[in-house]
Steps between C-alpha positions, in 0.01 A plus 500: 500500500474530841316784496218334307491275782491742782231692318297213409496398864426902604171426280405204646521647859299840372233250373483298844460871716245591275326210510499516923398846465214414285387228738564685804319820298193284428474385869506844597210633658504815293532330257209306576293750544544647178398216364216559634441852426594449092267150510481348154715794350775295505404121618653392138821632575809273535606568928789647324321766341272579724812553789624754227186676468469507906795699521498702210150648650646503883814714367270698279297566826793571682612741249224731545 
């Protein structure tokens, strides 16, 4: 049982760092400026989302 416990508590401190990394993401000033560059593209997405699609396109740039 305690292992439920340790793991439960291991989720709750990967939701909390990805929740600062979103927020410090979205303050980001490339971040920012994508915004800018994709306009309404993706306005109606959740921060969340839209911090997911922001660095699936930067490491898909970066790939190439």
């Amino acid at each position: 049982m305690g292992n439920i416990n340790l793991e439960s508590n291991n989720n709750i401190a990967d939701t909390e760092i990805w929740n600062s990394l979103q927020q410090a993401i979205g303050a980001s000033s490339g971040f920012l400026r994508w915004q800018l560059e994709a306009g309404a593209k993706y306005q109606n997405l959740r921060l969340e989302e839209q911090v997911q699609r922001y660095l699936r396109e930067t490491l898909e740039n970066l790939a190439y």
